[in-house]
Structures are given as C-alpha cells and as structure tokens.
C-alpha positions as CSV (number, residue, x, y, z in Angstrom):
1,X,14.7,8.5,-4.6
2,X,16.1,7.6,-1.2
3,X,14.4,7.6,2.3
4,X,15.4,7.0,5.6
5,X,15.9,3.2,7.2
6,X,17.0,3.4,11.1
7,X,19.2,6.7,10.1
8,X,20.7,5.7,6.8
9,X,19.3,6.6,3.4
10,X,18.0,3.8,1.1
11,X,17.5,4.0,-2.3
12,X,14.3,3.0,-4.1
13,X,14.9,0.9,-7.7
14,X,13.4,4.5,-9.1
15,X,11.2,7.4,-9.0
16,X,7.4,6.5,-7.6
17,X,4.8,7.5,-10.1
18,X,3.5,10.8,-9.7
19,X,0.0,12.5,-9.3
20,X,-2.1,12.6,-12.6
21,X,-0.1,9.5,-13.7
22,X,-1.9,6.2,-14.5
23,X,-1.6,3.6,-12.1
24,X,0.9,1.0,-13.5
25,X,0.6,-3.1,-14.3
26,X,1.5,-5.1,-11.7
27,X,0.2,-8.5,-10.1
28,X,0.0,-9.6,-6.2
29,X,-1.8,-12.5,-4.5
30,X,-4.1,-12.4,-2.0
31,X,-4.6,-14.4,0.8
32,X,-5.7,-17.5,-1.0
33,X,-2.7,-16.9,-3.1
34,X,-4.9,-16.4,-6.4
35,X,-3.2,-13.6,-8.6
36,X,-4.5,-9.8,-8.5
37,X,-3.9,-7.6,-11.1
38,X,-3.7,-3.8,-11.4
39,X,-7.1,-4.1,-13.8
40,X,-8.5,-6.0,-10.8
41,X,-8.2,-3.1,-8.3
42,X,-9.7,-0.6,-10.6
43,X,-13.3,0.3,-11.3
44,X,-14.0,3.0,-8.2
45,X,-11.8,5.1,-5.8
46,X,-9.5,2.8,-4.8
47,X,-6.7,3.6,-1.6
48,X,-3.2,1.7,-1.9
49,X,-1.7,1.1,1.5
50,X,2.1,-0.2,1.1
51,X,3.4,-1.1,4.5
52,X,7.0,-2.6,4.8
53,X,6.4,-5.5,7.4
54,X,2.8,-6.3,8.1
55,X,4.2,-8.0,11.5
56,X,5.8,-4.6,13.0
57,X,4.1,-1.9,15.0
58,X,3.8,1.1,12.8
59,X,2.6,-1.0,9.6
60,X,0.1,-2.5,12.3
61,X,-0.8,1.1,13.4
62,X,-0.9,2.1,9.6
63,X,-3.2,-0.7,8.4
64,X,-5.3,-0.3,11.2
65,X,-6.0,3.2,11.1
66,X,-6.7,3.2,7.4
67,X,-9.0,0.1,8.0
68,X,-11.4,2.0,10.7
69,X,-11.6,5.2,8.1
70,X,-12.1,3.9,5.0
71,X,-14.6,0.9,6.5
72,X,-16.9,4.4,7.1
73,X,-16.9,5.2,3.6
74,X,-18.9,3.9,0.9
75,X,-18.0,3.2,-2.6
76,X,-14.1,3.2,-1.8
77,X,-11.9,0.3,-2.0
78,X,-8.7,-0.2,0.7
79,X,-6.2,-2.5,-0.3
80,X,-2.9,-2.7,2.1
81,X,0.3,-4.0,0.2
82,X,3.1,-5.8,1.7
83,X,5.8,-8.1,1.1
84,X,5.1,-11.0,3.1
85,X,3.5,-14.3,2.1
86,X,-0.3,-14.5,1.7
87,X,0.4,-16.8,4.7
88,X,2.2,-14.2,6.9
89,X,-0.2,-11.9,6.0
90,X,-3.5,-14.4,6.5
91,X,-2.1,-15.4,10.1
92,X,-1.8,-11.5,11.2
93,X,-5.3,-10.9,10.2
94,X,-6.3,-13.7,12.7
95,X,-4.0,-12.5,15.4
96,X,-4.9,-8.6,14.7
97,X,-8.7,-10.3,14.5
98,X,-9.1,-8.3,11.7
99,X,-10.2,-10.9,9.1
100,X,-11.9,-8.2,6.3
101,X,-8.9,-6.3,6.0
102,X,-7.2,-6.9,2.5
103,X,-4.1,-7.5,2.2
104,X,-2.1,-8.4,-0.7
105,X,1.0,-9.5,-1.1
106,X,4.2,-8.6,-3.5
107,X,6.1,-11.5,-2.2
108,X,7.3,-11.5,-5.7
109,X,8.1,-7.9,-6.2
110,X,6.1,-7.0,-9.0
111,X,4.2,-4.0,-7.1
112,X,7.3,-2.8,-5.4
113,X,8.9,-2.6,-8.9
114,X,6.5,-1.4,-11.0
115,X,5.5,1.5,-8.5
116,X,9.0,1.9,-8.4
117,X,8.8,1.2,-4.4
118,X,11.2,-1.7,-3.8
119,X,14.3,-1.2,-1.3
120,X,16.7,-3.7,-2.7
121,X,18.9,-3.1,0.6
122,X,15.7,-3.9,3.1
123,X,13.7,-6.1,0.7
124,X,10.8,-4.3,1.5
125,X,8.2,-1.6,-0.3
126,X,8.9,1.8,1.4
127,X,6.3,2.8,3.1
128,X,3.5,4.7,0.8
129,X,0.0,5.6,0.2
130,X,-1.7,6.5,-3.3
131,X,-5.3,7.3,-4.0
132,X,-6.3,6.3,-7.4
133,X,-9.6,6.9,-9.2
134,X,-12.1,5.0,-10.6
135,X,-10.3,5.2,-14.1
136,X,-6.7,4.1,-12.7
137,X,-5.4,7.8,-12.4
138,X,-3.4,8.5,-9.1
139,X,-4.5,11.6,-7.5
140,X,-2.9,11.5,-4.7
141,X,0.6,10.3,-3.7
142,X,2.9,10.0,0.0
143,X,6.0,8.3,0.0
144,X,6.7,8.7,3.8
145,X,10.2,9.9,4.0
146,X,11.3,8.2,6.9
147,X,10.3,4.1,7.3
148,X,9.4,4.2,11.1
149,X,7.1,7.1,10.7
150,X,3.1,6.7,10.0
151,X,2.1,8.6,6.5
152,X,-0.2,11.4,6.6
153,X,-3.4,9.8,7.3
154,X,-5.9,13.2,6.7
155,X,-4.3,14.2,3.6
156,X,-5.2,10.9,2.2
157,X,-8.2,10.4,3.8
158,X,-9.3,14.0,1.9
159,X,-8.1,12.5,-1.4
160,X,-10.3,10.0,-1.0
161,X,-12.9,12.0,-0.5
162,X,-12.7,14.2,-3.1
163,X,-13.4,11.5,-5.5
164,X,-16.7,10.8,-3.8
C-alpha cells in the first residue's frame, strides 16, 4: 500500500489489517516507558489514533480533536500512537497542557509493523485510525491517503458509537 508524503508515494512495509480482522500483537511504552501490550488495550471499545510526528501541526490537530470527542464518551478507550520517545511525547503533553491524553509510543516499531503501518522511507506510522471492539475485532479502519491531511474524524467517531 502506498500513500502520499509531500507529493511522492511511499510505501507501507504491507497491507493494514482490514475490517472484521483481529487486532494484531504488538507492544509500545507509555510515558513512563513501562511496556503496553495489544492484550493491554483490549477489554471495551477501544479507538487507535496513529499520528506520524506528535510535534507537527496536523498530528496536534488530530490528537486533539479525537481527545475533546472521545473524553465525551463513556466506556471508550483513546489511545494515540506515535513514534517518538515516551519523552518526546510526555514533554508535548505538558506544552499542549494536555496531561490525560495517552500517548504511546512505537519508538521501536513494533505497532508500525505489525499493523503493517511503518514507512521505512519517513520512519514514521502513516497516519491512521482503527476502532476496535471490546473482543479485539477492528470494525472500523482509515488509513488517510495523504500524510498532511486530518482522517475522517465523524466516520470514526460513528464507529465508535456503534459499539456503545
């Protein structure tokens, strides 16, 4: 799968899971830089945000959004994804002043990999959302086609609702 970086395609290491597909193993760190797992995550309707670059405008704008919408819902569970450090990430959440976001980190890959996100050429996750439900099974998948542009925030926002 390929989408577009500042006008030129990039290729993703392979093809993202798709809808009705179980959410795959993985591990990431959070801000104190203990280990997450994919087991960790599930247990109730659960909303991935991947974001390139936490530090750049639109995965600001993304994280943001997602943050004020979900934090109106009950029983739903917003993680945003990204490759920097637990530190990088830990020191926007103080500058943002948003210190109950959750961010985790694939600093090592293992997300972008398994969800078959990684950009080998950028070093980055493409820029995605997935709604998965309480028993791991994605129901809803966007892999935004072009890096600079924001995903489809009501289409997920639906997906999430659905499960409620």
């Amino acid at each position: 799968m390929e989408i577009l970086v500042d006008n030129e395609a990039r290729s993703l290491v392979g093809q993202p899971p798709l809808v009705g597909e179980e959410l795959p193993h993985f591990k990431v760190l959070d801000q104190n830089g203990a280990k997450v797992k994919t087991r960790d995550l599930i247990g109730q309707p659960l909303l991935i945000s991947v974001v390139p670059d936490i530090t750049t405008g639109v995965c600001t704008l993304q994280t943001r959004h997602f943050n004020e919408m979900v934090s109106q819902m009950t029983g739903v569970k917003l993680v945003t994804i990204s490759v920097n450090t637990p530190e990088q990430q830990a020191n926007w959440c103080a500058a943002e002043g948003l210190p109950q976001v959750e961010l985790l980190s694939d600093q090592a890959e293992s997300f972008g990999y398994a969800m078959k996100l990684f950009i080998p050429d950028e070093g980055v996750d493409a820029r995605s959302v997935f709604v998965v439900d309480a028993t791991g099974k994605i129901t809803y998948a966007e892999i935004v086609p072009v890096m600079g542009q924001e995903p489809d925030y009501k289409a997920a926002l639906a997906a999430v609702e659905k499960l409620g």
